[in-house]
N, C-alpha and C positions, 0 to 999 in steps of 0.2 A: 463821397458826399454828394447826395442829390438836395439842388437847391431849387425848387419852381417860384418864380416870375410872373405874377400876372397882374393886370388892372380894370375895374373897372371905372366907367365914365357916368355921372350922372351930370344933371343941367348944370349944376351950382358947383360941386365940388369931385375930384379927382384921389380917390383913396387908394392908396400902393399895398400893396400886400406880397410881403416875402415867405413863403411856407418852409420849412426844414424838416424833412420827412420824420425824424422822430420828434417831431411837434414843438420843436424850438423858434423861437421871431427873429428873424436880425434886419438890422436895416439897412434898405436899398436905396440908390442915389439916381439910376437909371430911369430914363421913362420909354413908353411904349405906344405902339400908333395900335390902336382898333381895328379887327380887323372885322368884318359883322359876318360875311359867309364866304368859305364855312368855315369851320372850327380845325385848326390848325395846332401843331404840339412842334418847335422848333428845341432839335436837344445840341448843345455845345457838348463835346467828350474833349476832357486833358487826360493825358499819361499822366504818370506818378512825377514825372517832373515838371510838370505842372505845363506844358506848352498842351495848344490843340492838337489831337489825335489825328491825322487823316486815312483813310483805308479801314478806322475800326470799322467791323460789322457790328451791327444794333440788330436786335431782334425785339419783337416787340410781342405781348402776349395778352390776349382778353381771360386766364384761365389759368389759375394759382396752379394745379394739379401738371398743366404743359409746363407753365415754367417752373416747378420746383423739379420735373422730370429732366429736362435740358439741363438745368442747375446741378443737379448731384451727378446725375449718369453720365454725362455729354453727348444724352441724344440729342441732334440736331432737326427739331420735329415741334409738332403742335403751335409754332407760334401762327399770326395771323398776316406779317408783315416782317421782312427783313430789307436793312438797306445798310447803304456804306456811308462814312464821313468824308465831307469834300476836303480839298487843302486850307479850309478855314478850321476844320474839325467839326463842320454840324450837317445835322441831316434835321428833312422835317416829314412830318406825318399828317395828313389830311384826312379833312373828315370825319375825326373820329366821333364815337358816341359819347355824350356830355352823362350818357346814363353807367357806362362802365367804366370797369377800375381795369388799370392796365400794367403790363409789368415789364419791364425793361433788362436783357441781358447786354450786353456791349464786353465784346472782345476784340483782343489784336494781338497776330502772332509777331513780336520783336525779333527778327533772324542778327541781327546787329547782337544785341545783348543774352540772345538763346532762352526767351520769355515770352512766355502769356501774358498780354493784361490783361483784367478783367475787374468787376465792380460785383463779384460774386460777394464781398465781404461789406457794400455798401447798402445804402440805400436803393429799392428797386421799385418799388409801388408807387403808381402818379392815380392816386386813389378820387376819382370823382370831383376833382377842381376844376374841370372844364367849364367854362362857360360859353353858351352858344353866342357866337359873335367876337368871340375874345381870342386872340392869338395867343398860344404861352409858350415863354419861353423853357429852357431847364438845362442843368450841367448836374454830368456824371462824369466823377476821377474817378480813373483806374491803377490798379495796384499790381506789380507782378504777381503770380501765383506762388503758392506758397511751398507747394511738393516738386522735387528733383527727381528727373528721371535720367540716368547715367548709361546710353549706350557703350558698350564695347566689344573689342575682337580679341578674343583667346591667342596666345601664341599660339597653338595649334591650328588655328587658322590663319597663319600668313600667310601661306599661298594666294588666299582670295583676295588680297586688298588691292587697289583701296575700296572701301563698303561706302554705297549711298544708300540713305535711310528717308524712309519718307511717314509718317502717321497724320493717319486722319485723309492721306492721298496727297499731305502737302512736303514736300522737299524741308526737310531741316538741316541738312550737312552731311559731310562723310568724314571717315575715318583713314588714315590711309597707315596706322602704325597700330602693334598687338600690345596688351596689357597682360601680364600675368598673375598677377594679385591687382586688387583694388584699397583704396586708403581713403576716398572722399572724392567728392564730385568735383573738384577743381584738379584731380590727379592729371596729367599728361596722358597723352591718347583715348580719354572718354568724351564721345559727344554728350557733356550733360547740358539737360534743360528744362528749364520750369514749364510744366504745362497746367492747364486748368485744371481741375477737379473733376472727376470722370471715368469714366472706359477710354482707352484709343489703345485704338488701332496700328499696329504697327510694321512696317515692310520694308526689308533690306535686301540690296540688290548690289551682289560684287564683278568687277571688271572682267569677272571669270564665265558671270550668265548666273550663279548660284543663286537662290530667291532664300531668302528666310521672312514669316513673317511669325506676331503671335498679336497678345493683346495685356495694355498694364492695366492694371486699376491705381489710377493716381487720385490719392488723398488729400481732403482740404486743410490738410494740417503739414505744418512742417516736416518733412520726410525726405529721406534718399534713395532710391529704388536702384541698386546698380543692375543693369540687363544685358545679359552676354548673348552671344550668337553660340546658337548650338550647332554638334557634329555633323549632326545632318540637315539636308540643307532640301530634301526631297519635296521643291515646290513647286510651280510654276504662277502666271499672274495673267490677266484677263483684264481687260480696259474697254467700256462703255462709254459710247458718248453719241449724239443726235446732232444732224445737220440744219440749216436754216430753215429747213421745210418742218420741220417741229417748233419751230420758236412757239407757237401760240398752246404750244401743249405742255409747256413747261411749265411746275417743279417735274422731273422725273424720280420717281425713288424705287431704287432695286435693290431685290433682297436675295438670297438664296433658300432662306428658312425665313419664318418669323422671329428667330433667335439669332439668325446671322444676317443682320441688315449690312448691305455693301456701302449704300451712302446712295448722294439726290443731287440729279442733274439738274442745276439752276441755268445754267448756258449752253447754245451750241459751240460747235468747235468745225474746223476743218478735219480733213481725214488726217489723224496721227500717225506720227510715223515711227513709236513707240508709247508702252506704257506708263502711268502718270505723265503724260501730257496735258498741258492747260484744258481744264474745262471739261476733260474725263472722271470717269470714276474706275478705280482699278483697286484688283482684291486681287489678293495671292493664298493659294490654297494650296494641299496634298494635291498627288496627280490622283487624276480621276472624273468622273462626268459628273456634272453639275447641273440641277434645272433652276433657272434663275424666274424673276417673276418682276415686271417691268411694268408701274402703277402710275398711270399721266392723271394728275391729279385736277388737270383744266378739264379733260373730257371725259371723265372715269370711266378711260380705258385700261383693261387690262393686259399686257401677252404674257406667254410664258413659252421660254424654247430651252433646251438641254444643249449644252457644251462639254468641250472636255480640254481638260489644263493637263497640258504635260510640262515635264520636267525642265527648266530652267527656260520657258519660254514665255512670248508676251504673244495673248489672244485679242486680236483688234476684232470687239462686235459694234457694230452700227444698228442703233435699234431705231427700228421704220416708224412714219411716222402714223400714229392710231386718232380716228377720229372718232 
């Protein structure tokens, strides 16, 4: 449910107006202070259990075509603005134009419950109710995702365990026992978890040095995807990341193809002392040499340099800062 908040003030009288994005009225009790400049969008996000979210990321998008791309694929790309929710659950956005329509994704990875939330299935358009001078407020609930993705480890792989898994570059948990048939995503020994709707990316990494990675297509519809690690394991993995002397050159986004995006450095980091490290980006690939392509999107600079990933290791590159 998106619900926007706004008021205007004239001499004589104070008119409340509650919008309901599929053009429902309900009635608000709250009131609200003016704010005259600038124009300001303040959004509250609850989980599905109804308390404020803190840590969701919000992205926010001037450009139906970026957000319905982010929305289906889970490219993380085209929006105009990204931010996080405080411990109250809100973030706010300045500035905006009272002339454009904007679109709203809001997620958060639950590692407690092994769930997406997201508002993929809600209301997203904060369609031209801005007014110049007027603060507004809005609240977007979020829903777990709706597709299961079920890692696991073959008996024939118990030598490796225990297996840590990471998609998307973020840690989700390890396994540390083999499954020989599968029966449903609640089965014993499977990391299952809801993710968003999308491509991800996915990377596993056993106490042996072994690398497996590949990629799911997770559906916006209710589904099970069970995903085993296969026999061979013939990978290695490569981790990016930029020092404080880049901060003003950030987002970074590095690809290896135009078909194989690695992912986008939004922070620096100190020097890692392993791959998926906070604040890196890391891809695991066949062995072999690579030419990656490093795009600073503050100074439209470009590099490109050639690496090589061997077998069960982690590539620490530091990419310089381009002005």
């Amino acid at each position: 449910m998106f619900i926007i908040n706004w008021f205007q003030h004239t001499r004589r009288r104070t008119v409340l107006f509650c919008l309901f994005v599929f053009v429902s009225f309900v009635a608000c009790k709250q009131t609200k202070k003016v704010i005259f400049d600038p124009t300001d969008l303040s959004i509250l996000v609850r989980n599905d259990l109804g308390t404020p979210q803190q840590g969701a990321q919000v992205r926010m998008y001037n450009d139906v075509n970026a957000y319905l791309n982010s929305k289906n694929n889970g490219a993380e790309e085209g929006f105009v603005e990204k931010a996080f929710t405080d411990a109250a659950g809100l973030v706010t956005f300045t500035d905006l134009n009272t002339d454009k329509e904007y679109y709203f994704l809001v997620t958060y990875r639950d590692r407690v419950r092994f769930a997406d939330l997201d508002n993929f299935d809600e209301g997203f358009k904060f369609s031209k109710y801005l007014s110049k001078g007027v603060n507004t407020n809005a609240e977007i609930h979020l829903k777990p995702a709706n597709s299961i993705v079920g890692f696991y480890v073959p008996s024939s792989l118990a030598g490796y365990l225990p297996v840590q898994f990471y998609v998307d570059n973020d840690s989700i948990g390890s396994i540390a026992e083999t499954v020989s048939s599968v029966s449903g995503p609640s089965q014993t020994g499977l990391l299952s978890f809801r993710f968003a709707q999308g491509k991800k990316k996915w990377m596993a990494k056993s106490s042996q040095g072994c690398i497996w990675y590949g990629e799911v297509n997770v559906l916006p519809t209710e589904s099970f995807s069970p995903t085993p690690l296969q026999e061979n394991c013939n990978a290695g993995s490569v981790s990016f990341y930029v020092g404080q002397e880049s901060l003003n050159q950030l987002p970074i986004e590095i690809t290896f193809s135009p078909s194989d995006k690695i992912g986008t450095l939004y922070n620096t980091s100190s020097v890692p002392t392993t791959c998926f490290y906070p604040n890196t980006v890391t891809a695991a690939r066949p062995i072999g040499k690579y030419t990656y392509t490093a795009t600073y999107k503050r100074t439209n600079c470009v590099i490109t340099d050639t690496i090589t990933i061997t077998k069960a290791s982690c590539r620490i590159v530091k990419l310089p800062s381009c002005q």
